[in-house]
NUDRENMAR-791454 format. One record per residue (C-alpha): x, y, z; residue in one letter. Coordinates in Angstrom, 3 decimals, always signed. Each point is the difference from the previous one (the first is absolute). Example, Ala and Ser with C-alpha at 12.3 -4.5 7.8 and 13.67 -1.06 7.14 Angstrom:
REM NUDRENMAR-791454
u;v;w;code
+12.300;-4.500;+7.800;A
+1.370;+3.440;-0.660;S
END
This chain:
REM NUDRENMAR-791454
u;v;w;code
+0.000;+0.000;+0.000;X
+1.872;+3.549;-0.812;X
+3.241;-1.656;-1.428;X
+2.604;+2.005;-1.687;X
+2.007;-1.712;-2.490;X
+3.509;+1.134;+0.411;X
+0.524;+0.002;-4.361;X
-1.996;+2.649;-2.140;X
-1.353;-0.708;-3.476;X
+1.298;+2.134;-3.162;X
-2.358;+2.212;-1.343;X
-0.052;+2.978;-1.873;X
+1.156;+3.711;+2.374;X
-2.350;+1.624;+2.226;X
-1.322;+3.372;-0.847;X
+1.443;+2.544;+2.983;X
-3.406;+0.605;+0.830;X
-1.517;-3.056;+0.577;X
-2.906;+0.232;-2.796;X
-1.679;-2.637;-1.401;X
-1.609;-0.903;-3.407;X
-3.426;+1.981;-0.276;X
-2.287;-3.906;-0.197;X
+1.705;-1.372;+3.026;X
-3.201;+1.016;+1.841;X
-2.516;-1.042;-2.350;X
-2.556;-2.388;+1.670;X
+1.790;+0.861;+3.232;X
-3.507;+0.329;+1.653;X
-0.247;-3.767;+0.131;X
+3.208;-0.906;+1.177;X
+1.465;+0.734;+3.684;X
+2.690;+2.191;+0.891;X
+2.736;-1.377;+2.283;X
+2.856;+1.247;+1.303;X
+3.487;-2.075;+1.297;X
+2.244;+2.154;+2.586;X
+3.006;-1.052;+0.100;X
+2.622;+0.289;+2.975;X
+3.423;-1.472;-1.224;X
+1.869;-0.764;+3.297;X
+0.497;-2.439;+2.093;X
+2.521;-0.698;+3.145;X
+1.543;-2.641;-1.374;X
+0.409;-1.790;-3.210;X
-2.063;-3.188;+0.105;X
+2.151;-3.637;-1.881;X
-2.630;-0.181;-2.486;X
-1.168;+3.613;-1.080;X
+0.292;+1.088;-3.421;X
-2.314;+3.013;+0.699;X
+0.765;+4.010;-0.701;X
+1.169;+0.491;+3.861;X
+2.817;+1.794;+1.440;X
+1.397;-0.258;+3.745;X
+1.801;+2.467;+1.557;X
+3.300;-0.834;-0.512;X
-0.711;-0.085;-3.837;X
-1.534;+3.280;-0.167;X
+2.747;+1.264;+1.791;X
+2.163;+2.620;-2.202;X
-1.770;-0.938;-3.333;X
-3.124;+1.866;+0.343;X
+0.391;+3.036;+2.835;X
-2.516;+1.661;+1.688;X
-2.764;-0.764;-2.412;X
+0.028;-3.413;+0.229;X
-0.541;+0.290;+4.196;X
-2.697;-1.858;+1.179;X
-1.129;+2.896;+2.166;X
-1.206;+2.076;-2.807;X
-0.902;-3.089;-1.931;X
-3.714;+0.592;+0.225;X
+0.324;+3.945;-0.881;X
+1.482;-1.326;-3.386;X
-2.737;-2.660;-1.005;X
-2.636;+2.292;+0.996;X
+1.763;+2.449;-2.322;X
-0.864;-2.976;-2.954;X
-3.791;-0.206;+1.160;X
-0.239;+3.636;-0.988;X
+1.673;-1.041;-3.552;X
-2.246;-2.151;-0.443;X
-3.501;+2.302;+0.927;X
+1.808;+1.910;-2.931;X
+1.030;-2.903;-2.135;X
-3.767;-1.635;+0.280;X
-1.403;+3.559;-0.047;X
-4.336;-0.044;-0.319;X
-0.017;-3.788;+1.027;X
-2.554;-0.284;+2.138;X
+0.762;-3.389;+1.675;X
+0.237;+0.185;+3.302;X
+2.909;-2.791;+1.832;X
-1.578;-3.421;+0.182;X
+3.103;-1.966;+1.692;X
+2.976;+1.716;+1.620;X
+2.801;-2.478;+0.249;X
+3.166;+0.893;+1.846;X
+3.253;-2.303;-0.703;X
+3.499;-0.523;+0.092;X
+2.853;-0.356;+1.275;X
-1.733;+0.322;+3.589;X
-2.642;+2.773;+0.419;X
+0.146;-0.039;+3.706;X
+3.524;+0.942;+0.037;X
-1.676;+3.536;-0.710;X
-1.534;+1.841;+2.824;X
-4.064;-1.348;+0.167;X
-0.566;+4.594;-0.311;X
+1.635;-0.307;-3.275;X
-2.089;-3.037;-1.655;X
-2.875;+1.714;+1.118;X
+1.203;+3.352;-1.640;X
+0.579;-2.298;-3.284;X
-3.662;-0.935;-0.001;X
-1.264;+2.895;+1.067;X
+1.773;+1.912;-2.810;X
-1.941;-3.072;-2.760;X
-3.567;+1.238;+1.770;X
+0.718;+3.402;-0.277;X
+0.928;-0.018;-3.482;X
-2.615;-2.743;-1.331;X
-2.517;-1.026;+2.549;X
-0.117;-3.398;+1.510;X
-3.146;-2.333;-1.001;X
-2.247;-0.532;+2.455;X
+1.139;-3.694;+0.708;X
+3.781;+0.797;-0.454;X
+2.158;-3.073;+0.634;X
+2.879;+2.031;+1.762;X
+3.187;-2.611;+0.362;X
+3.940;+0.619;+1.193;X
+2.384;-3.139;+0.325;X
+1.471;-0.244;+3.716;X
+3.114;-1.793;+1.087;X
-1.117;-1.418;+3.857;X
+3.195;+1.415;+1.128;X
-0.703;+3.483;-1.230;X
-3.432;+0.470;+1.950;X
-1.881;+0.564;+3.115;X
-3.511;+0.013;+1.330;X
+0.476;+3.588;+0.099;X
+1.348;+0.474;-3.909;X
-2.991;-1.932;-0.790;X
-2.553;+1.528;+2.161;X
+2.187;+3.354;-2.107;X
-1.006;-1.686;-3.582;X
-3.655;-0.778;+0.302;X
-1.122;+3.266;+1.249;X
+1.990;+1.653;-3.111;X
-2.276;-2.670;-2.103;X
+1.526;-2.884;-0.484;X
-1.923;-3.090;+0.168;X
+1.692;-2.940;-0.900;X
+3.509;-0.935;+0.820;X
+2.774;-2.618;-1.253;X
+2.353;-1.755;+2.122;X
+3.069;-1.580;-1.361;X
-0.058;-3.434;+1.737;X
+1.968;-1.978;-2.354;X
+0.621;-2.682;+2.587;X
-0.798;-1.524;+3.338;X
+3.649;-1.901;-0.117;X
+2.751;+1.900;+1.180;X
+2.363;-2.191;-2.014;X
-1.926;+1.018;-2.810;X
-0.254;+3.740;+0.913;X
+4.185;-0.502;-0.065;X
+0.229;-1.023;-2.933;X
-2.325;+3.073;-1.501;X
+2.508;+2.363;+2.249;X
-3.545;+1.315;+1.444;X
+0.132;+0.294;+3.731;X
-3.383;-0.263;+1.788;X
-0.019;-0.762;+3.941;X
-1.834;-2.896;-0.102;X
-3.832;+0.255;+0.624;X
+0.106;+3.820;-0.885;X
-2.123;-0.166;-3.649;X
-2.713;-2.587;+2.023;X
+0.349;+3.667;+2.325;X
-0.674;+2.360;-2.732;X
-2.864;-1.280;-0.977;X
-2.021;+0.266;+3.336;X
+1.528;+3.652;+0.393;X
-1.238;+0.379;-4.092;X
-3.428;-0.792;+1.489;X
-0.077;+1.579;+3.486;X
+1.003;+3.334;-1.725;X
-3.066;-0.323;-2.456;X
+1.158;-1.658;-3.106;X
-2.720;-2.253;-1.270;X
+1.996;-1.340;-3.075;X
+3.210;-1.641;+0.707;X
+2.648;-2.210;-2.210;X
+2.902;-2.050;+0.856;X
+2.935;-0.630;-2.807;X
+1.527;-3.285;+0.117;X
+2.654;-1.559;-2.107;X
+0.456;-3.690;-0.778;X
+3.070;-2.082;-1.537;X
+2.855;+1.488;+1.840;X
+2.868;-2.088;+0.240;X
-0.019;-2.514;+2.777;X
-3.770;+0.608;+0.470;X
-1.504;-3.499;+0.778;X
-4.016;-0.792;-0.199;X
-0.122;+0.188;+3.448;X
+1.514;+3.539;+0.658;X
-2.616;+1.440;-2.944;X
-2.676;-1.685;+1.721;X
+0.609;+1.763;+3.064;X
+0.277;+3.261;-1.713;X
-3.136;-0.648;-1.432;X
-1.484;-0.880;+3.584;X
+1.503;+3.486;+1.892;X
-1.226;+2.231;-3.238;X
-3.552;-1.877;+0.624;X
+0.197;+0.514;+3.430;X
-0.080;+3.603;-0.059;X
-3.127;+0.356;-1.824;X
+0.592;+2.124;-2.762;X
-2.299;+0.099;-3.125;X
+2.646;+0.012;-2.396;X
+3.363;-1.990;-0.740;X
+2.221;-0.091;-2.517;X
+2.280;-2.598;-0.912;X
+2.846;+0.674;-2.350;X
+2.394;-3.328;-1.544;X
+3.303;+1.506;+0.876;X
+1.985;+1.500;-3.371;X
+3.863;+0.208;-0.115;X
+0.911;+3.049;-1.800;X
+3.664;+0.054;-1.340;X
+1.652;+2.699;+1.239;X
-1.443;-0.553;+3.720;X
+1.652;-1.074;+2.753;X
-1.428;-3.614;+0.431;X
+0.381;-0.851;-3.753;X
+3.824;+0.479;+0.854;X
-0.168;-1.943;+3.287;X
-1.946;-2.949;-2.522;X
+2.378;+0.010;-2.674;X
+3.092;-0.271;+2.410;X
-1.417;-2.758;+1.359;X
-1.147;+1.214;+3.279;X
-3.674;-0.951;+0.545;X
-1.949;-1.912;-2.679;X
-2.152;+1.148;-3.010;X
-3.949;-1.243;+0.483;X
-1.381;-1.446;-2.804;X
-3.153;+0.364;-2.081;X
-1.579;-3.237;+1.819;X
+0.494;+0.926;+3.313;X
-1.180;+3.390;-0.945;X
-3.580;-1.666;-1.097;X
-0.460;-1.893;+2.937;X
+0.339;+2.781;+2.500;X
-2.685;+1.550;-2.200;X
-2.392;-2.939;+0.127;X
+0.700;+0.082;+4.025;X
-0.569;+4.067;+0.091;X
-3.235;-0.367;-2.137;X
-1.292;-3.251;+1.991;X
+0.898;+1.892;+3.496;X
-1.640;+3.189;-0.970;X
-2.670;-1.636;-1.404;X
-0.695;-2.612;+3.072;X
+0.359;+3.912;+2.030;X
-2.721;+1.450;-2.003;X
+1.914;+2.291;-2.529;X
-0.765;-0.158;-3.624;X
+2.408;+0.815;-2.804;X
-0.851;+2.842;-2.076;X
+3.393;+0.444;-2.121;X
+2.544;-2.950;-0.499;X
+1.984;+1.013;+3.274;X
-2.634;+1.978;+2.211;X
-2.646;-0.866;+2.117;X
-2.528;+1.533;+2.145;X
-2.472;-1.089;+2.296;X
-2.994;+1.846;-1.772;X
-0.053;+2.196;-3.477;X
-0.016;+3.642;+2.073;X
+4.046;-1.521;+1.471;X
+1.232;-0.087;-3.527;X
+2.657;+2.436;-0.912;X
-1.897;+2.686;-2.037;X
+2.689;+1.652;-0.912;X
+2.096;-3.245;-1.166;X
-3.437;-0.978;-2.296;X
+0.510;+3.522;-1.571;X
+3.174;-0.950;-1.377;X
-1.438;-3.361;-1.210;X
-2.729;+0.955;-1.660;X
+2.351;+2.818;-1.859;X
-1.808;+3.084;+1.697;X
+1.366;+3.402;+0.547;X
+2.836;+0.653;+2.353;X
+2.629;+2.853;+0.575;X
+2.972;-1.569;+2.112;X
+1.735;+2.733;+1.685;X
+3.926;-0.144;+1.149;X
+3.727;-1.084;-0.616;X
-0.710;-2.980;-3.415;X
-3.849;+0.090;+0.522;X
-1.881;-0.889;-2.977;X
-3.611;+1.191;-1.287;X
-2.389;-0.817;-2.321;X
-2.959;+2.379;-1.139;X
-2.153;-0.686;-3.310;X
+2.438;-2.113;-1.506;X
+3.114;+2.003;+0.432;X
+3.382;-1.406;+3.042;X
+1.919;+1.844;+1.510;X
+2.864;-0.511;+2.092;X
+1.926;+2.323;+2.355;X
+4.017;+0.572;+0.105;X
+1.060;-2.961;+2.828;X
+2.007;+2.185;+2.292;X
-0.842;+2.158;+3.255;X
+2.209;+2.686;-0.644;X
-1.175;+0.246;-4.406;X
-2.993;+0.415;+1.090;X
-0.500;+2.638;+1.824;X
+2.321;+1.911;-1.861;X
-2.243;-0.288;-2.540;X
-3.319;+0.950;+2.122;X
+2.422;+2.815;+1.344;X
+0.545;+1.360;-3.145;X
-3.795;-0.217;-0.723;X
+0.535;-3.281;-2.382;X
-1.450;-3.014;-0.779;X
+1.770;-2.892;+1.670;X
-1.294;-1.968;-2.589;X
+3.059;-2.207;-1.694;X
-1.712;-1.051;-3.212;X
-3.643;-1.142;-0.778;X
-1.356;-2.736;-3.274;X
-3.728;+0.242;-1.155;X
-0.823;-3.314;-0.221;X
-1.589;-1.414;-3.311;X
-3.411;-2.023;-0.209;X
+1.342;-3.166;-0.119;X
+2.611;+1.016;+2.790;X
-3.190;+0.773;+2.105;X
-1.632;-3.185;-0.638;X
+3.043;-2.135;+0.812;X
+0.518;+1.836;+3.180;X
-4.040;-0.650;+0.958;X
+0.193;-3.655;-0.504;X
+3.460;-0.389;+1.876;X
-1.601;+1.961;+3.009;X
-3.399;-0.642;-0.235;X
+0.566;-4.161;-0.511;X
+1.336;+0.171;+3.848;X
-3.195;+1.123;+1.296;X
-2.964;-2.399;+0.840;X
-2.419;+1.782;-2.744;X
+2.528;-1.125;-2.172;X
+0.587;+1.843;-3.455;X
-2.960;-0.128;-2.999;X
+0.775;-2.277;-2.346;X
-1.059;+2.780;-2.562;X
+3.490;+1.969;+0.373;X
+1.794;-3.204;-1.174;X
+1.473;-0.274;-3.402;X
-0.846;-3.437;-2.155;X
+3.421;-1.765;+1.541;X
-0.945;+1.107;+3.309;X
-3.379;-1.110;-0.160;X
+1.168;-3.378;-1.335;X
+2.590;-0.108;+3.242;X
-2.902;+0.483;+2.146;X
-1.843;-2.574;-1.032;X
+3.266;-2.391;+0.428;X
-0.148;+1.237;+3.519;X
-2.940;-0.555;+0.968;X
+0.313;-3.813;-1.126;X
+2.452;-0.083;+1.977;X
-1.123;+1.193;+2.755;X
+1.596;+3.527;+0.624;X
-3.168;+2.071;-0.336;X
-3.244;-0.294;+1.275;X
-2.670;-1.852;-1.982;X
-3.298;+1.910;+0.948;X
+1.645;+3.715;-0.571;X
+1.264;-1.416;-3.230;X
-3.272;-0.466;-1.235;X
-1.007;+3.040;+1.165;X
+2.654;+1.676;-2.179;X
+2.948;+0.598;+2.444;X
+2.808;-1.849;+0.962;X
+0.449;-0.639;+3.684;X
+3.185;-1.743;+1.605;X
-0.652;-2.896;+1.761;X
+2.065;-0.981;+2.835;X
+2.482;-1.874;-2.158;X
+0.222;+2.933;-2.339;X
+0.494;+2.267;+2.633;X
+3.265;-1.636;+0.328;X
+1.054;+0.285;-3.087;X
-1.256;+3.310;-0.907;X
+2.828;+0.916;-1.825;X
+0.104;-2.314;-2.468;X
-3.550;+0.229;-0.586;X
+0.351;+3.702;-0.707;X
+2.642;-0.359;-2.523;X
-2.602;-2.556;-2.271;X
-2.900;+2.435;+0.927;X
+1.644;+3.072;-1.548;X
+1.521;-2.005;-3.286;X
END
């Protein structure tokens, strides 16, 4: 939820002042308006993060004052006004607010309220606003909390990852153990209604048994929401250099589907339903809003350090560092690094790949002839639901679920 690739895309420049193509809001009426804050630092550099996060020591001397976290929210807010500008008569007002990182919480809980505070002021928030920041348990207290849901947040997402500490090790994340089960009763005491926990399966030397128990504590809790993310090794990260030397093991693909059969049959058996191919919630007002906007291809502005957008057809992507940009809000520029309008058949490649994770499924009308014809191979063989097929959509079935990927690739052919 929020994540920040670490590599942008090539496009074409830019303009200085932010504008976009004249048709990007055609037919905007009928599609929501989201926005993604994101805060790019963290305390430490997790093993396995491939994200657009800096820590202290790497900010140090390569991006000066403007990259300081303490005017860090003066900046972004600066970018909300860009885009009142940018967007100009739309008349959407915000239907998901969705802070990320790096590790919001790092930031004072006064300046993630000023950050959402500056989105109302310029747009409006809907009346049923799904208001979300990501929280590290380490980096909050009942009182931050209490500090965030009278500024109008209303759903929060703790980064569990793990109930093992052996496993937490090897991730180079640092929980006291117990403290996410913790969060989540503070979450709830201070008013949240909507709460998520983020877990992470098929680190190395992760047995069945240790998942299973972080399954049980992230159940335990009572949240409405949980995530659970098969673990990626990025090259270039930390833990992809500790793997090829030799020092802890690479997981492979099978064990990777069996912890997802045991997630799904836990959460399941613990009354959660999946809703997306690794989300669940206990009832359809816990799903992630905001993470369904991006699915379905909606409108969103992401806001901060190698944030990307998307309005009407048109992505964007800010410069990646602290310090470029706000030199560029500074000097009353766009931070934007480069931008593509996507093509048609761009659009409806991206809408199957996205839309194909989600339990609706995708419309079998948006697939080409080949695509069509892989459908119906995968539905004899069992990777997508029989009765939505007839209805016209196609609908991963458990076993397809697991390999999603592959039946994306035939899907979009």
């Amino acid at each position: 939820m929020g994540y920040m690739p670490s590599a942008l895309p090539d496009g074409e420049p830019m303009p200085d002042d932010g504008a976009l193509p004249g048709h990007v809001l055609e037919g905007a009426g009928e599609r929501p308006l989201g926005f993604y804050l994101h805060v790019p630092y963290c305390a430490s550099r997790c093993g396995y993060c491939d994200f657009n996060t800096y820590t202290a020591t790497e900010l140090r001397g390569s991006g000066g004052v403007l990259a300081s976290r303490d005017n860090y929210a003066s900046t972004l807010i600066d970018e909300v006004g860009l885009a009142r500008k940018v967007l100009g008569d739309d008349p959407r007002p915000v239907s998901t607010v969705f802070v990320g990182g790096g590790t919001p919480t790092l930031l004072d809980a006064a300046d993630l309220v000023r950050m959402l505070a500056a989105v109302r002021d310029e747009f409006g928030l809907a009346d049923d606003a799904e208001i979300t920041t990501e929280a590290n348990p380490e980096s909050v207290d009942q009182a931050y909390l209490e500090t965030l849901r009278a500024g109008g947040f209303n759903r929060i997402s703790f980064g569990m990852q793990s109930a093992r500490q052996h496993v937490l090790k090897i991730l180079d994340r640092t929980h006291t153990p117990g403290r996410p089960e913790a969060c989540v009763a503070e979450a709830r005491a201070a008013g949240f209604d909507h709460v998520n926990l983020d877990l992470i399966y098929g680190t190395p030397g992760e047995s069945d048994d240790d998942w299973r128990a972080s399954l049980a504590a992230a159940v335990g809790t009572g949240p409405d929401h949980i995530s659970a993310y098969a673990l990626i090794v990025e090259e270039g990260t930390q833990l992809a250099r500790r793997i090829r030397r030799g020092e802890v093991p690479m997981t492979d693909d099978d064990v990777h589907a069996d912890r997802y059969l045991i997630a799904d049959s836990v959460l399941a058996d613990a009354g959660y339903s999946w809703y997306e191919v690794s989300n669940w919630a206990r009832t359809p007002a816990g799903r992630c809003l905001h993470n369904e906007l991006y699915w379905r291809g909606a409108d969103w502005w992401g806001a901060g350090p190698g944030a990307h957008s998307h309005v009407g057809g048109v992505r964007w992507w800010n410069v990646k560092h602290p310090g470029a940009y706000a030199a560029a809000l500074t000097a009353g520029k766009s931070p934007g690094a480069g931008r593509e309008i996507l093509p048609a058949e761009d659009r409806r490649v991206e809408r199957i790949l996205l839309e194909l994770r989600l339990i609706d499924g995708c419309p079998l009308s948006i697939l080409a002839p080949a695509g069509l014809a892989a459908a119906r191979r995968a539905r004899a063989d069992g990777l997508l639901s029989e009765g939505p097929f007839e209805e016209g959509r196609a609908v991963l079935t458990l076993r397809g679920r697991l390999l999603a990927d592959a039946v994306v690739r035939d899907l979009v052919d």
